[in-house]
TIRO-2110 file (N, C-alpha, C; in Angstrom, 1 decimal):
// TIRO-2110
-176.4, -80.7, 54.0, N, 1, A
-176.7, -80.5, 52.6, CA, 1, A
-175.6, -79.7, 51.9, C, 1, A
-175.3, -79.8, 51.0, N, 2, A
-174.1, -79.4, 50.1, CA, 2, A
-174.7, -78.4, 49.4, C, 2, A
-173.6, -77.0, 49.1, N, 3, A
-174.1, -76.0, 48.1, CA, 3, A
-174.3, -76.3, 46.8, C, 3, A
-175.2, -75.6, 46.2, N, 4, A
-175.2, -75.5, 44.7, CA, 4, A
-173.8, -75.3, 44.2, C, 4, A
-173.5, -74.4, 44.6, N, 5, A
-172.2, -73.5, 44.2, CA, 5, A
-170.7, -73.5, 45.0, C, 5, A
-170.5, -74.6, 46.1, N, 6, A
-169.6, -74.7, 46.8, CA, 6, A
-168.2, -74.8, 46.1, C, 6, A
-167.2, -74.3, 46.5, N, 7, A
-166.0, -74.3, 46.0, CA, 7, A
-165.9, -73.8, 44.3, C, 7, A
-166.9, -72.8, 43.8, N, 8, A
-167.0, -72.7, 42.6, CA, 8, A
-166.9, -71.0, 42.6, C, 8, A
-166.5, -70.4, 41.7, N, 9, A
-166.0, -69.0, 41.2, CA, 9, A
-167.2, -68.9, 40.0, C, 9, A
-168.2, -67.9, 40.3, N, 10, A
-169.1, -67.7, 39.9, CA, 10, A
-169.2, -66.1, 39.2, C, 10, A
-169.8, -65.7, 37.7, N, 11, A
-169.6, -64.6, 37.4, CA, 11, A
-171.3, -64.6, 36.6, C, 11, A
-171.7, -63.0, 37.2, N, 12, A
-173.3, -63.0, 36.4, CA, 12, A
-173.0, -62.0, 35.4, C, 12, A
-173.8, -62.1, 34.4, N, 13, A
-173.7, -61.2, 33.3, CA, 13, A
-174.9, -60.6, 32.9, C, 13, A
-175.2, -59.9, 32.6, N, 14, A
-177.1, -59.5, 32.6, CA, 14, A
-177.6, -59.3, 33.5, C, 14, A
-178.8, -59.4, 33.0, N, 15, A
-180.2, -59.4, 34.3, CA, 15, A
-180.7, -60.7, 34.7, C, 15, A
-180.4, -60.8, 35.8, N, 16, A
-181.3, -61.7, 37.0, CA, 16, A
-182.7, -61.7, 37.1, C, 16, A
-183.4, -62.1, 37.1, N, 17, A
-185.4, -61.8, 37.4, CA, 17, A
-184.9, -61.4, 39.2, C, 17, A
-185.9, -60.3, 39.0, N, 18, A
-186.0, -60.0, 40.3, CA, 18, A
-184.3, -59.8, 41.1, C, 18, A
-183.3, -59.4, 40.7, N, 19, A
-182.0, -59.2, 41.5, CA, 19, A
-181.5, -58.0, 40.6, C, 19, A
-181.0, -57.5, 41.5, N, 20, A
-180.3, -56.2, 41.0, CA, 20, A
-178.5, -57.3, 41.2, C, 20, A
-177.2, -56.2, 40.4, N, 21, A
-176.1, -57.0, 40.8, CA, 21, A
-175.6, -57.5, 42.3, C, 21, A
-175.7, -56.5, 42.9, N, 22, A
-175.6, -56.7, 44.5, CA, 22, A
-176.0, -57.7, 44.7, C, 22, A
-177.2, -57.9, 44.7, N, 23, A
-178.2, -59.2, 45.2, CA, 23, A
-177.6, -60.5, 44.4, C, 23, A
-177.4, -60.5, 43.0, N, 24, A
-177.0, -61.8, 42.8, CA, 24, A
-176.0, -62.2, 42.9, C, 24, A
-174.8, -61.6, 43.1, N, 25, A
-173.2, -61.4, 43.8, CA, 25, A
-173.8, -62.3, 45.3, C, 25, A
-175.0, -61.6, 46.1, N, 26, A
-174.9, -61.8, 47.4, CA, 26, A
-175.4, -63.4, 47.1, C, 26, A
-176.4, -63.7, 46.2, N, 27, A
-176.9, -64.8, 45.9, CA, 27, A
-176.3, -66.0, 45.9, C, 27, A
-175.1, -65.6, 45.1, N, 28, A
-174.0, -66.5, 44.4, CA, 28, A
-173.5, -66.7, 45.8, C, 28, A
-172.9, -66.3, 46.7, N, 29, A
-172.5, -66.3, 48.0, CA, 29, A
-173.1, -67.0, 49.1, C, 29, A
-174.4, -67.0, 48.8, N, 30, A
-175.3, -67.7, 50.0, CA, 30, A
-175.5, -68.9, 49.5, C, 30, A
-175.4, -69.1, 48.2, N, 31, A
-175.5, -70.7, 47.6, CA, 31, A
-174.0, -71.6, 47.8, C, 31, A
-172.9, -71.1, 48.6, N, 32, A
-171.5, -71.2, 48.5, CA, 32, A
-170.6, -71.0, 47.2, C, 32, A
-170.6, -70.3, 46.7, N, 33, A
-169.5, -69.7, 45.9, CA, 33, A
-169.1, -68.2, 46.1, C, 33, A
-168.2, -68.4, 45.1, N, 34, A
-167.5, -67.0, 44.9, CA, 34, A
-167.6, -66.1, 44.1, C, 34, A
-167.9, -64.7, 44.3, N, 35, A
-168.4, -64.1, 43.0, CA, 35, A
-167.9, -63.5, 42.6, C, 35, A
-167.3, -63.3, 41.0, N, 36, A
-165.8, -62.7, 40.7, CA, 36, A
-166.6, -61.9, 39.6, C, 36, A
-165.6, -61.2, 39.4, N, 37, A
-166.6, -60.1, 37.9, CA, 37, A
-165.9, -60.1, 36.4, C, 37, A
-165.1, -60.8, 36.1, N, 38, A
-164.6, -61.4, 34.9, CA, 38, A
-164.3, -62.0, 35.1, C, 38, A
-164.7, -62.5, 33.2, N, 39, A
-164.2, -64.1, 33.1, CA, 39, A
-162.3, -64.4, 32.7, C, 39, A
-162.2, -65.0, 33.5, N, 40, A
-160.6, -65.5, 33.8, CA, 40, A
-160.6, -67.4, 33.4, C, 40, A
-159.8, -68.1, 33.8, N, 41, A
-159.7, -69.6, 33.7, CA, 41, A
-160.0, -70.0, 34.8, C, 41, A
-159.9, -69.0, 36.0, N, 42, A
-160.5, -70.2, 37.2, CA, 42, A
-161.8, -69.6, 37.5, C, 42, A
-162.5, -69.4, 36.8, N, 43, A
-163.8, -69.0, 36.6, CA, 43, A
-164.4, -70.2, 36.0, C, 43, A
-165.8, -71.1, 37.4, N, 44, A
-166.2, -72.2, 36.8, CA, 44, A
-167.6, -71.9, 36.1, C, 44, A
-168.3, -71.6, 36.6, N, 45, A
-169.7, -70.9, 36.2, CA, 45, A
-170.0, -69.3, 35.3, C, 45, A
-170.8, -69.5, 34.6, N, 46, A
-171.0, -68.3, 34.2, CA, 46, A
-172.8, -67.8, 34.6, C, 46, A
-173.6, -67.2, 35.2, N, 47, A
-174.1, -67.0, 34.8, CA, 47, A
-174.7, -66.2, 33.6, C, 47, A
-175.7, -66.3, 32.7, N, 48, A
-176.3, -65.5, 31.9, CA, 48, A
-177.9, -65.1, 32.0, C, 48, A
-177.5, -63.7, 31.7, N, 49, A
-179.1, -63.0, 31.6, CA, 49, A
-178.8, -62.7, 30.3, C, 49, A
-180.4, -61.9, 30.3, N, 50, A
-180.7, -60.6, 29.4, CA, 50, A
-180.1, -59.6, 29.6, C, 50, A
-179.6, -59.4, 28.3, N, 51, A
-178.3, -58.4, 27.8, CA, 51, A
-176.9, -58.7, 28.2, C, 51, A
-176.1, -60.1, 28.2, N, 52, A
-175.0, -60.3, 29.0, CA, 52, A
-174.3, -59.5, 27.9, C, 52, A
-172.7, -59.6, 28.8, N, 53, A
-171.4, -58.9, 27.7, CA, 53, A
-171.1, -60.0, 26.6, C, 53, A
-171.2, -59.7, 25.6, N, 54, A
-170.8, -60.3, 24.6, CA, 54, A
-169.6, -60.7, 24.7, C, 54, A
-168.6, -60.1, 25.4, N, 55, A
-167.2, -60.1, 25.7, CA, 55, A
-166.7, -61.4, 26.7, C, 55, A
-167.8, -61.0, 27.6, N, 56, A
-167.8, -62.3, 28.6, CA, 56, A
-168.6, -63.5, 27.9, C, 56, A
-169.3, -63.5, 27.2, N, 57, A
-169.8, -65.1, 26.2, CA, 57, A
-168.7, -65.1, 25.5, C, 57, A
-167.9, -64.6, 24.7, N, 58, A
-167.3, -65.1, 24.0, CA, 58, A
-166.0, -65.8, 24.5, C, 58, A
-165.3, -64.9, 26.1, N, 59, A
-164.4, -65.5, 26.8, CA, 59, A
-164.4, -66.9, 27.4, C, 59, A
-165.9, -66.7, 27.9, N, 60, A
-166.5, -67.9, 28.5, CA, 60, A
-166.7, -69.1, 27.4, C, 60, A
-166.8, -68.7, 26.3, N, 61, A
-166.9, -69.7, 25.3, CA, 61, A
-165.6, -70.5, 24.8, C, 61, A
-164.6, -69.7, 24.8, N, 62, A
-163.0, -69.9, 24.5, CA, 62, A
-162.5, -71.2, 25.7, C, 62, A
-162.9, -70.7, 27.0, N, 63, A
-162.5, -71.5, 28.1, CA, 63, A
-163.0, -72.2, 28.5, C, 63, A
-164.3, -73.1, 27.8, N, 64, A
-165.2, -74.1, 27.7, CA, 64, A
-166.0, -74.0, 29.5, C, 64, A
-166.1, -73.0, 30.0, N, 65, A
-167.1, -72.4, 31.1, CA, 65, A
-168.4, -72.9, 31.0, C, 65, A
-169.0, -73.4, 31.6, N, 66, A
-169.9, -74.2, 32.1, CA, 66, A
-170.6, -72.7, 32.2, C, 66, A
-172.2, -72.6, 31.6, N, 67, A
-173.0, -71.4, 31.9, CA, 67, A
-174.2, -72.3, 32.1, C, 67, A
-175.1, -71.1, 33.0, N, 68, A
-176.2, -71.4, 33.4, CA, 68, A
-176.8, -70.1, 33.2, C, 68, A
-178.4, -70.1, 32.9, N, 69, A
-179.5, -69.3, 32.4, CA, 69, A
-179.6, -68.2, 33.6, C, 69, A
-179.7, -66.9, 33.4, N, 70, A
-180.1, -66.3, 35.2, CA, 70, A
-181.7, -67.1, 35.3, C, 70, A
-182.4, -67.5, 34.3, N, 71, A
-184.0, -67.9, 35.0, CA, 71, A
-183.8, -69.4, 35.8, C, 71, A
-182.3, -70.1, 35.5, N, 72, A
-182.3, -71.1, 36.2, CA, 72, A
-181.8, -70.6, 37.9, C, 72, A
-180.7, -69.9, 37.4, N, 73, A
-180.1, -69.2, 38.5, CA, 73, A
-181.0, -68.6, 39.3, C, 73, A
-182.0, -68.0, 39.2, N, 74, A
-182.7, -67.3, 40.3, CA, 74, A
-183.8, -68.8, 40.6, C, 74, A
-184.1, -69.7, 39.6, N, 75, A
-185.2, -70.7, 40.2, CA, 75, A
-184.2, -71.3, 41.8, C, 75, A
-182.9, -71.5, 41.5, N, 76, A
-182.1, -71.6, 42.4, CA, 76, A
-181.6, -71.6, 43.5, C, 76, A
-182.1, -69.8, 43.4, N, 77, A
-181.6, -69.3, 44.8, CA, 77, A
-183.2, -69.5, 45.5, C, 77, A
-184.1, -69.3, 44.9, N, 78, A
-185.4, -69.5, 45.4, CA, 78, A
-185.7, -70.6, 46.3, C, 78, A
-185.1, -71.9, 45.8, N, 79, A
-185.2, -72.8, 46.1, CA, 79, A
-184.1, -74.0, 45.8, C, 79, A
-182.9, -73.9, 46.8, N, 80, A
-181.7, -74.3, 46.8, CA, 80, A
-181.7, -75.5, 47.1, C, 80, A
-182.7, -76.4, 47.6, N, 81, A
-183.2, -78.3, 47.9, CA, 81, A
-183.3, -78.4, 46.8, C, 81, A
-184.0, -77.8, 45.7, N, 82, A
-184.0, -78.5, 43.9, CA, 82, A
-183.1, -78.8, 43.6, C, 82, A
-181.5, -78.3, 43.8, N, 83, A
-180.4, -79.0, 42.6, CA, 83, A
-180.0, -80.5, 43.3, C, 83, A
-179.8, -81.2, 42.1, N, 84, A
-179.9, -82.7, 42.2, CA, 84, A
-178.1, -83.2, 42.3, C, 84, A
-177.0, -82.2, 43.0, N, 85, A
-176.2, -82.5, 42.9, CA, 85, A
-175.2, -82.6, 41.6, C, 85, A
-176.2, -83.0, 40.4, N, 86, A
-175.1, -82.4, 39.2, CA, 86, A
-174.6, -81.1, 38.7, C, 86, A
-173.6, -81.7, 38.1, N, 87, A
-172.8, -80.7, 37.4, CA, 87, A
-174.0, -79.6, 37.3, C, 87, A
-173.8, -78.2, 37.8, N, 88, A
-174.7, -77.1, 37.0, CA, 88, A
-174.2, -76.5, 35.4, C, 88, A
-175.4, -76.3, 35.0, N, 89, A
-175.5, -75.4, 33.3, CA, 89, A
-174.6, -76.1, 32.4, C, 89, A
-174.3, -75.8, 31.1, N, 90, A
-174.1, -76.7, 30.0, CA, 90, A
-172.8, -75.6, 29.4, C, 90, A
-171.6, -76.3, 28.5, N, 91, A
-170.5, -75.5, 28.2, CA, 91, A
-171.1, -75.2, 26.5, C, 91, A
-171.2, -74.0, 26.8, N, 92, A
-171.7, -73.1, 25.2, CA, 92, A
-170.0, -72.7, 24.4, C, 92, A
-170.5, -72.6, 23.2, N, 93, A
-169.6, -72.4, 22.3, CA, 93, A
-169.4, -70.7, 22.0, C, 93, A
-168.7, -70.4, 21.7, N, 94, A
-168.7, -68.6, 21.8, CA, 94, A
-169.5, -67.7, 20.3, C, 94, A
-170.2, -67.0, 20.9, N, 95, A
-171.0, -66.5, 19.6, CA, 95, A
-170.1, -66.4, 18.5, C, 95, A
-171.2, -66.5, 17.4, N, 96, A
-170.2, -66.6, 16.2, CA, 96, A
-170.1, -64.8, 15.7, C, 96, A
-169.0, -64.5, 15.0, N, 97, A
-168.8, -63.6, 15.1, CA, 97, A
-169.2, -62.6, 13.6, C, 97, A
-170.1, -61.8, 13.6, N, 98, A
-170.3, -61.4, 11.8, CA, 98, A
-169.6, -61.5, 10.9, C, 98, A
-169.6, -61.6, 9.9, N, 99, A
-168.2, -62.1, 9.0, CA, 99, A
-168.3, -61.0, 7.7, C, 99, A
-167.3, -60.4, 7.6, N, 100, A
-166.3, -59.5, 7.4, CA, 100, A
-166.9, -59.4, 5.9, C, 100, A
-167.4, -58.4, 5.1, N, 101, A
-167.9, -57.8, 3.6, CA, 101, A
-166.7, -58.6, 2.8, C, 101, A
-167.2, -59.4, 2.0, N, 102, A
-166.1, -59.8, 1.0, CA, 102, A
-165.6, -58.5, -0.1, C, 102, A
-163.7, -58.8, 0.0, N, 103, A
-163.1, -57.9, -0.6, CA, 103, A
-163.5, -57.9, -2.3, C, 103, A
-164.1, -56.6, -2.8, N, 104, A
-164.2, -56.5, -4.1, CA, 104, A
-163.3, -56.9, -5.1, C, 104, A
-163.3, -57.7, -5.7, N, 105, A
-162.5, -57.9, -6.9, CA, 105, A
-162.1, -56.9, -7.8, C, 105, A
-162.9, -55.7, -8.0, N, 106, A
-162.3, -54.6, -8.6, CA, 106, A
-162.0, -53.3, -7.9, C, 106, A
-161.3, -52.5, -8.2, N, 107, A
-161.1, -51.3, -7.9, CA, 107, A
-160.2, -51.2, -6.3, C, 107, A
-158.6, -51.5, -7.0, N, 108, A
-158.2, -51.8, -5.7, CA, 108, A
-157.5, -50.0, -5.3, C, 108, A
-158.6, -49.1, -5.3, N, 109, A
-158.5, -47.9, -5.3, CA, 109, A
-159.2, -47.1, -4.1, C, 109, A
-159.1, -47.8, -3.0, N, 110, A
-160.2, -47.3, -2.2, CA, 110, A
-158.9, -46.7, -1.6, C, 110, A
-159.1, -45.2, -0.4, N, 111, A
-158.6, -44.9, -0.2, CA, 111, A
-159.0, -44.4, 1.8, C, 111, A
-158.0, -44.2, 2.9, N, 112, A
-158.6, -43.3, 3.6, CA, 112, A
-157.8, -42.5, 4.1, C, 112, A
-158.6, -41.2, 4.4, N, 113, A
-157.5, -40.3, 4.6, CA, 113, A
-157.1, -39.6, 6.3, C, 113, A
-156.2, -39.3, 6.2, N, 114, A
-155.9, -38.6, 8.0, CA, 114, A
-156.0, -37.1, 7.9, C, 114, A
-156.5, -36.1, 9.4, N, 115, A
-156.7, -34.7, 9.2, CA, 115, A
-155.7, -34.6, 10.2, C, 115, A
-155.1, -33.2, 10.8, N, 116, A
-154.7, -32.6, 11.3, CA, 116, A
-153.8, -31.4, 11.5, C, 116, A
-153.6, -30.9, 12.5, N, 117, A
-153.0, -29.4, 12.3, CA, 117, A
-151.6, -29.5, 12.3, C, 117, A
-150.6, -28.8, 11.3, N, 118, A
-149.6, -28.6, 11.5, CA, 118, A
-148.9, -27.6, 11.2, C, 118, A
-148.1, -26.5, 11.9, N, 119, A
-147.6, -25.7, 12.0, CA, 119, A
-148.6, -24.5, 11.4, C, 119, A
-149.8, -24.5, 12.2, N, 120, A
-150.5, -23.5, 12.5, CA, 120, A
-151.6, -23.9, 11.3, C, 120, A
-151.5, -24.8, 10.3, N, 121, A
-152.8, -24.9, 9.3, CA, 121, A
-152.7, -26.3, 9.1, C, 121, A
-154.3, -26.8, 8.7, N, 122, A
-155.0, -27.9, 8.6, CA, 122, A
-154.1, -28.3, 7.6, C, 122, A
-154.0, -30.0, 7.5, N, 123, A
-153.8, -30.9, 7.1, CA, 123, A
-154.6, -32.2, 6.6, C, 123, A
-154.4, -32.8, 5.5, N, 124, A
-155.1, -33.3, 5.2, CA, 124, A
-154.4, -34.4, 4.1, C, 124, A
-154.3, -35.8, 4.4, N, 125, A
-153.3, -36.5, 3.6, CA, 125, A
-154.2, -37.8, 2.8, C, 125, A
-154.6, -37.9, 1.8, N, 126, A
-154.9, -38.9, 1.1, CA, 126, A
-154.5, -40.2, 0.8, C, 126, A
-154.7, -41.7, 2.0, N, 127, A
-153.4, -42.5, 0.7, CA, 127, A
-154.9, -43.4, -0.2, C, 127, A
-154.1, -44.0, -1.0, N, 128, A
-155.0, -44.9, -1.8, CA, 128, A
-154.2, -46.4, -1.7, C, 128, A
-155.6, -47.3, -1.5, N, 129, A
-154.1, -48.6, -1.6, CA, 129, A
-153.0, -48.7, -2.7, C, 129, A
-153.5, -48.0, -3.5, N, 130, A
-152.0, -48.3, -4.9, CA, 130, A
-151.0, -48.3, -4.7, C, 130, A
-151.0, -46.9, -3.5, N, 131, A
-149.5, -46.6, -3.0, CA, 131, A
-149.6, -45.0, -3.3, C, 131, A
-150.6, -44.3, -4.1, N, 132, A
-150.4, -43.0, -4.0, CA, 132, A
-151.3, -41.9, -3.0, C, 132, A
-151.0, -40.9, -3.0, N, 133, A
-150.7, -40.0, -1.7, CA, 133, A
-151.2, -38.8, -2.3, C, 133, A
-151.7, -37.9, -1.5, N, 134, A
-151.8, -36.7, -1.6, CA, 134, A
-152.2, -35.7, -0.7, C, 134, A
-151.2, -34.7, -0.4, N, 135, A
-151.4, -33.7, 0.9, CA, 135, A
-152.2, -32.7, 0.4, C, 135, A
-153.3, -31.9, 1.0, N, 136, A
-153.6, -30.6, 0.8, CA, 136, A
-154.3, -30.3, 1.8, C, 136, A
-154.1, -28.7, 1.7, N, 137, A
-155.0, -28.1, 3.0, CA, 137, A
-156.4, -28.1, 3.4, C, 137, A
-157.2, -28.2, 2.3, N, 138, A
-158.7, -28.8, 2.5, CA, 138, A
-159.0, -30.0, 2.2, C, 138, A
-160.1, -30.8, 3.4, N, 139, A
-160.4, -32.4, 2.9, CA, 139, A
-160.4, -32.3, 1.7, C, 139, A
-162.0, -31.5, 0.8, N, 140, A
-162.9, -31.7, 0.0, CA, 140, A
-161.6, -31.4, -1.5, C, 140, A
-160.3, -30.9, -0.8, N, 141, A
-159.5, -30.8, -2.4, CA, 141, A
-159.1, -32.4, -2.0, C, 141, A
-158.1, -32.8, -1.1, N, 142, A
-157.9, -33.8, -1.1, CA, 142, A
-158.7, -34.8, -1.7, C, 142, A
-159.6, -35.0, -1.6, N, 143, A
-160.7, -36.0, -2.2, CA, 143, A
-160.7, -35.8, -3.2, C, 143, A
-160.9, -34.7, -3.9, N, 144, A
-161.3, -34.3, -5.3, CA, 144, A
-159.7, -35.1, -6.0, C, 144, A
-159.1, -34.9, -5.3, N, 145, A
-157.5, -35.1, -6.2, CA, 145, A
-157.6, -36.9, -6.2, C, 145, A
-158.3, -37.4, -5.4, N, 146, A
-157.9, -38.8, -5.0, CA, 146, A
-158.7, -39.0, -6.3, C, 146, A
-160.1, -38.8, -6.1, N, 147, A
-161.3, -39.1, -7.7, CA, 147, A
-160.2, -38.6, -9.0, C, 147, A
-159.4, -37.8, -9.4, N, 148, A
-158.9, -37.7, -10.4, CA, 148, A
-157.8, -38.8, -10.3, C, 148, A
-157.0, -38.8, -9.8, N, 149, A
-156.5, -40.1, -9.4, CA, 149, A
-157.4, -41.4, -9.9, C, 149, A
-158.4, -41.9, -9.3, N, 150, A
-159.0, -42.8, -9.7, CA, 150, A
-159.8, -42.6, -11.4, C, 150, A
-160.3, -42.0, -11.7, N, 151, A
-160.8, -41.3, -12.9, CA, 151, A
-158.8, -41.6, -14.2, C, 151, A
-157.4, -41.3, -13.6, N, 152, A
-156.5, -41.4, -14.7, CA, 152, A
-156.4, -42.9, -14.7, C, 152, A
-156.3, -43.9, -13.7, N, 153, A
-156.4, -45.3, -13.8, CA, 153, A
-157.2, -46.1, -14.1, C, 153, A
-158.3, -45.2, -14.5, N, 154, A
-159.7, -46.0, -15.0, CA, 154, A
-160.0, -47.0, -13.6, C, 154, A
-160.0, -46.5, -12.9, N, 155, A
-160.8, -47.4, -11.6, CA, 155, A
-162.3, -48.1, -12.1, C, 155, A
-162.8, -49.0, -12.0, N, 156, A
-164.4, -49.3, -12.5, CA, 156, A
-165.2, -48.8, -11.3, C, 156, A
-165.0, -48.9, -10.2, N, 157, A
-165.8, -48.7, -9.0, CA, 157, A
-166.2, -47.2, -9.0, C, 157, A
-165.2, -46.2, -9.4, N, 158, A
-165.5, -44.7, -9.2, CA, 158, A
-166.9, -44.2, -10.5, C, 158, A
-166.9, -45.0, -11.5, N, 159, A
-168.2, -45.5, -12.3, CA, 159, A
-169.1, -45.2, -11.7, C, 159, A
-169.4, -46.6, -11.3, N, 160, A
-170.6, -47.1, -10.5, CA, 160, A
-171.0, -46.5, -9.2, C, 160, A
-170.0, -45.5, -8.3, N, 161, A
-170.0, -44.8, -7.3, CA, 161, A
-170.8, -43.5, -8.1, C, 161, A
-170.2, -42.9, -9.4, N, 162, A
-170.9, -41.5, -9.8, CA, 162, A
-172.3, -41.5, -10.0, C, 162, A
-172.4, -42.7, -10.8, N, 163, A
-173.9, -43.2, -11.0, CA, 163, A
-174.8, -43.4, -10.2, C, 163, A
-174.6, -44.0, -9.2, N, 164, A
-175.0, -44.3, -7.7, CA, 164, A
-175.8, -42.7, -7.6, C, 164, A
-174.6, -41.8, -6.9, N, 165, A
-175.1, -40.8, -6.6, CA, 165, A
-175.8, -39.7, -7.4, C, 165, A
END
């Protein structure tokens, strides 16, 4: 009888029913494969549990990796006469990724600023996208200078920001 898993580079992600990692590593091994712990290109299987790395679905997704469920994976190892010789698990597409706050059309005045020490006293540097700048030794002046800054260009966002709060 032929492995489930023969000649195949196998990686689990999540939780297994009933397997700690050890055990499904050992699993993947007794079914004939190989069990590697990142996803690479000669990586043919993926398993997936509950809570897998998002990092590994998404790599897995890029490299059209064939994944299988851990609830199939452990029906599996339970009972290794079930697989019907096909191809195992199905090639998933890589999570889609949240998509990025659309850029405001006004107020191209947002700014962020860097802290640090130099030559014995705090630092603190303001840029703004416009292109302007401002050093001082406390954040809370720095900031204050950046709002007047925004406040001489008529910013509309620094508005709606005062109001807000």
């Amino acid at each position: 009888m032929a492995l489930p898993f023969a000649n195949l580079t196998v990686v689990v992600t999540g939780e297994v029913p009933g397997m700690d990692r050890d055990g499904a590593r050992a699993a993947v091994r007794l079914l004939g494969g190989t069990a590697a712990a990142g996803v690479t290109r000669s990586v043919d299987l993926l398993v997936v549990g509950e809570g897998a790395g998002v990092a590994k679905l998404r790599k897995a997704g890029e490299l059209e990796i064939r994944q299988l469920t851990a609830k199939a994976f452990a029906a599996l190892v339970r009972e290794p006469e079930s697989w019907d010789g096909n191809p195992l698990g199905s090639v998933a597409s890589p999570p889609v990724e949240p998509s990025a706050p659309a850029e405001r059309a006004t107020g191209g005045h947002g700014a962020g600023s860097s802290s640090w020490m130099r030559a014995g006293r705090y630092v603190t540097v303001v840029n703004c996208r416009c292109g302007w700048r401002h050093e001082a030794d406390r954040y809370n002046d720095a900031r204050s200078a950046h709002s007047d800054h925004r406040r001489a260009v008529g910013d509309p966002d620094l508005a709606n920001e005062e109001t807000a709060a």
